[in-house]
C-alpha positions in Angstrom: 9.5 11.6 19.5 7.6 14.7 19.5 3.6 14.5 20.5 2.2 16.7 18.0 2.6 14.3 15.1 2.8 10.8 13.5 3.1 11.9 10.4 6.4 11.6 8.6 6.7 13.9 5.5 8.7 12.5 2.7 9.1 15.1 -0.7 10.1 13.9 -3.8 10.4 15.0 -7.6 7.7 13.7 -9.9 10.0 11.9 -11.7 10.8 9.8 -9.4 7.9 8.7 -8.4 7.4 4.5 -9.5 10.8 4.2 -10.1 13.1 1.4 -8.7 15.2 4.0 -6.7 11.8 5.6 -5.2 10.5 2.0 -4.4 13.3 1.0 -2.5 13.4 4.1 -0.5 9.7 3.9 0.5 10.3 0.4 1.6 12.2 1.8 4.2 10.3 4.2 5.7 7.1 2.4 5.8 9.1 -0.3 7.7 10.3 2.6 10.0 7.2 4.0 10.3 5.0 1.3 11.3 7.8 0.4 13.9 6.9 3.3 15.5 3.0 2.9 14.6 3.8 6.7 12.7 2.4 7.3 9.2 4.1 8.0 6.3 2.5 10.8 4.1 4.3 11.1 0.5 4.0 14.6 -1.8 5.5 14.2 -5.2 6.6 18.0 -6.3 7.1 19.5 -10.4 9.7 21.2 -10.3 9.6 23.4 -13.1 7.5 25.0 -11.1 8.5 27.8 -9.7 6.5 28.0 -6.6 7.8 24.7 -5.1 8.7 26.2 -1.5 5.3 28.0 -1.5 3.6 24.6 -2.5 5.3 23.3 0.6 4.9 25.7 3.1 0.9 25.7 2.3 1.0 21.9 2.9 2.7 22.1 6.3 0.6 24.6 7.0 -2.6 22.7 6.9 -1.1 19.2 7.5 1.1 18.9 10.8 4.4 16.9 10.4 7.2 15.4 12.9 9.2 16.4 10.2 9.9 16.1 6.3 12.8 14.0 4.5 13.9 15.7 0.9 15.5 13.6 -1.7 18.2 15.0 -4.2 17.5 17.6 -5.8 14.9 19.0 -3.5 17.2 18.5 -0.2 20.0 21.0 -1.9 16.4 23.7 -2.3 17.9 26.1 0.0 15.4 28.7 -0.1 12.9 25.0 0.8 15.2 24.0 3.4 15.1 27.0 5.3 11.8 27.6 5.1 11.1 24.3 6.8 13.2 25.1 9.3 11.9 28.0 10.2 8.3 26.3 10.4 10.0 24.3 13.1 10.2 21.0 11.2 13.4 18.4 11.3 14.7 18.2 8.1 16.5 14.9 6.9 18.3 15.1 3.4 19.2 11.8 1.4 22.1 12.1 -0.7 22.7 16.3 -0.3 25.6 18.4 -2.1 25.8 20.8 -0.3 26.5 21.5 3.8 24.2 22.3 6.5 24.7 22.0 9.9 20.9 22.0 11.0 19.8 19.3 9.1 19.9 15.5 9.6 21.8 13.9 6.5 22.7 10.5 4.7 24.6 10.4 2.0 26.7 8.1 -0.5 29.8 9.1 -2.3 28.9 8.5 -5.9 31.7 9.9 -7.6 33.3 6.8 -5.6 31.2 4.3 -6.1 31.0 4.7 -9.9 34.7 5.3 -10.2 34.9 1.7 -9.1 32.3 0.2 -11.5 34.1 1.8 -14.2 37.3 0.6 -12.8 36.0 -2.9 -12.5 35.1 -3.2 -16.3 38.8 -1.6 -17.1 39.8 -4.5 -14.7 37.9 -6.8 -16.9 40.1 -5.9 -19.7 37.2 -3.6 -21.5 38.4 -0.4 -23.1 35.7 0.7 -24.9 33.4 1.7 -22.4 30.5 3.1 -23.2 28.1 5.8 -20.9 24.7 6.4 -20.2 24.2 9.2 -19.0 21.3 10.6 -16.2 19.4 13.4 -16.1 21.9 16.9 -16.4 20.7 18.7 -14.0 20.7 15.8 -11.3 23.8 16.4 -9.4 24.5 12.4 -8.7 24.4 12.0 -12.4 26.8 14.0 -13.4 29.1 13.2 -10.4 28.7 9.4 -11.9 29.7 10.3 -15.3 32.6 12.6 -14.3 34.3 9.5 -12.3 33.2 7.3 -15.4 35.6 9.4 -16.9 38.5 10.1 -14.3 38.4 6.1 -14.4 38.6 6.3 -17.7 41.9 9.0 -17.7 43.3 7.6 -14.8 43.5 4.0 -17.0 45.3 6.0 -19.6 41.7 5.4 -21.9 40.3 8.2 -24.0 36.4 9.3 -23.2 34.6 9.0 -26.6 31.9 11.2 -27.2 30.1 8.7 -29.3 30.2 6.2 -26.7 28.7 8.6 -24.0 24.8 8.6 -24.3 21.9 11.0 -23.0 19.5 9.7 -20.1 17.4 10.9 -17.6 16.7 7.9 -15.5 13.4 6.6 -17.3 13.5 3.4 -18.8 12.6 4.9 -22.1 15.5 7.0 -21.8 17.5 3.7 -22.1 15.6 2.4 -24.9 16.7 5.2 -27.0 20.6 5.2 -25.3 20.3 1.1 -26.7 19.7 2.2 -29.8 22.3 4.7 -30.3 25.4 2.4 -28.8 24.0 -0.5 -30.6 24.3 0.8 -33.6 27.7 1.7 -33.0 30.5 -0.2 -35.2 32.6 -1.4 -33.3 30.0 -1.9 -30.5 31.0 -0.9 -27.2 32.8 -3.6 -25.1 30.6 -2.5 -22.0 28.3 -0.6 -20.7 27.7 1.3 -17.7 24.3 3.1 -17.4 23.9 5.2 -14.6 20.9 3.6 -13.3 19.7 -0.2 -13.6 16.1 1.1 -15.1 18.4 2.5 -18.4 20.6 -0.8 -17.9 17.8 -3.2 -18.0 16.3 -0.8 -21.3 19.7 -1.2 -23.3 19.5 -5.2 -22.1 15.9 -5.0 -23.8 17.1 -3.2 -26.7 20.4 -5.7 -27.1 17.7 -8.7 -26.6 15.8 -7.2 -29.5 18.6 -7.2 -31.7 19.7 -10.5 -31.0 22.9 -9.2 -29.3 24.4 -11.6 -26.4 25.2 -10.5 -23.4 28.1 -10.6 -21.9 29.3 -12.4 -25.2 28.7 -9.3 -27.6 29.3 -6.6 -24.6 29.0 -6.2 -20.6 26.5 -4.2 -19.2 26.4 -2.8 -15.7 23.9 -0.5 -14.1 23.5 1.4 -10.4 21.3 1.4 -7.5 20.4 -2.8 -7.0 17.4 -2.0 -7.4 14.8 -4.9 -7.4 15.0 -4.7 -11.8 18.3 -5.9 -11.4 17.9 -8.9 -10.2 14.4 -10.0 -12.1 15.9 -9.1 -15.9 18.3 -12.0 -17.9 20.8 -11.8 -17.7 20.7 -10.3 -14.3 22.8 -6.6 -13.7 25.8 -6.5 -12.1 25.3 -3.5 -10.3 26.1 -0.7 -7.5 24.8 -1.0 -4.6 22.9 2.1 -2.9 21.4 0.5 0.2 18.0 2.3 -0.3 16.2 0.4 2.1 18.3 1.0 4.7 18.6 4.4 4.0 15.0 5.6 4.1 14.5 3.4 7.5 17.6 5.6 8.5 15.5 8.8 7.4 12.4 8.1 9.0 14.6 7.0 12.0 16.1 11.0 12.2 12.9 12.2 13.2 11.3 9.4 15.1 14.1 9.3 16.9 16.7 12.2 16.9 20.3 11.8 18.3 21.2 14.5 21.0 24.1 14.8 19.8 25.7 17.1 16.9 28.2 14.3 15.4 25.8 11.5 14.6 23.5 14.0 12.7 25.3 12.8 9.6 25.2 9.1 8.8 27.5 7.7 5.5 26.7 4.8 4.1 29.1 2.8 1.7 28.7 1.2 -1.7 28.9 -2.6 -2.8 29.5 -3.8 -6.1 27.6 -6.4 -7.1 28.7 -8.6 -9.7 26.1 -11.0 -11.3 26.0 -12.3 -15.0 25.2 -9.5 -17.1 29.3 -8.7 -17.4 32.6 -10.8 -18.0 36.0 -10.6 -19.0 36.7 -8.7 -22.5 36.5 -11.4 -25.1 35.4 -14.1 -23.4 
């Protein structure tokens, strides 16, 4: 570990900040961290500003780092990658899109892991599948929804535009996704939201209408994150490994491996099936 810091940078979107996804991550690289007595300094970013690499080259500036992790869609900031870099700071991306072969990464393939969610509910007999969609410019959202609907094709199943609902990750996002497939007639047979914050909204949303679940419709979200497993009925859910992966992050730069190859560490999916799905018309 280098000597002229125990600070570990960690840059994130403001959005994301108090989520489930954020939560989980953080676990990890406080765990990490304290490990390896470091410190863990967090800097939230806007991005629609347009400034954002300036912003962070003024912090580094003032505030030395062992080295700064970047979460999606900062770590694919090219323009913010390289300038960190240059500053001489190890740079660990979580969950990048694009390649780089100076920077420490960990990633998950989400086009795989939510083509076998929606595979699962086909599995399940469901054919009307409903969607709820993430933010559009966040790059693992829109991976998610176009496996949702390779699954979808590859089953020989139509993707309705009705049945495929705006998000952006926020719970209130969900509340409003609810309402529109709710009101739908039919209703869906399931739903997959692409995160369990929207999931758990449209279980809030079904709970308020007196809807059953999974009698009236299944509902599955993404991440596990620690909402999944407090709401009734709880989520079945896809796994991202959160924790893990931000003890894996801070792990990068506390201790680097010397060697090319083991610069980029993939980690694998899990579907989690719990009570909040089941058979189509059972």
């Amino acid at each position: 570990m280098q000597d002229a810091s125990r600070l570990v940078g960690f840059f994130c979107d403001t959005p994301m900040v108090g989520s489930g996804y954020f939560g989980m991550l953080q676990m990890g690289l406080m765990t990490r961290c304290r490990k390896a007595h470091c410190e863990l300094l967090i800097k939230a970013f806007d991005l629609h500003e347009a400034n954002i690499t300036q912003q962070a080259e003024a912090l580094i500036a003032r505030t030395p780092l062992l080295g700064v992790i970047l979460t999606e869609p900062m770590c694919d900031m090219q323009d913010l990658v390289k300038a960190l870099l240059a500053a001489g700071l190890p740079v660990v991306r979580i969950a990048p899109h694009t390649q780089d072969g100076d920077t420490f990464d960990i990633y998950l393939d989400n086009y795989q892991a939510a083509y076998d969610m929606t595979s699962y509910l086909i599995r399940q007999g469901h054919k009307r599948i409903a969607f709820v969609k993430g933010p559009p410019d966040h790059h693992d959202a829109n991976v998610r929804f176009a496996a949702y609907c390779k699954a979808l094709e590859d089953a020989g199943l139509p993707v309705i535009e009705e049945l495929c609902a705006p998000g952006t990750f926020e719970y209130a996002s969900g509340l409003a996704a609810g309402e529109q497939l709710l009101s739908l007639k039919p209703l869906p047979s399931a739903i997959f939201a692409c995160n369990d914050e929207m999931a758990a909204a449209v279980l809030a949303t079904a709970h308020r209408l007196g809807l059953r679940i999974p009698e009236d419709f299944s509902l599955a979200g993404f991440d596990d994150s620690p909402l999944a497993r407090s709401v009734w009925p709880s989520l079945t859910t896809c796994r991202q490994k959160m924790e893990l992966m931000g003890y894996l992050a801070a792990d990068f730069l506390i201790d680097p491996p010397a060697d090319a190859a083991s610069r980029k560490r993939p980690q694998q999916h899990e579907l989690v099936i719990r009570d909040s799905t089941a058979p189509a018309g059972a």
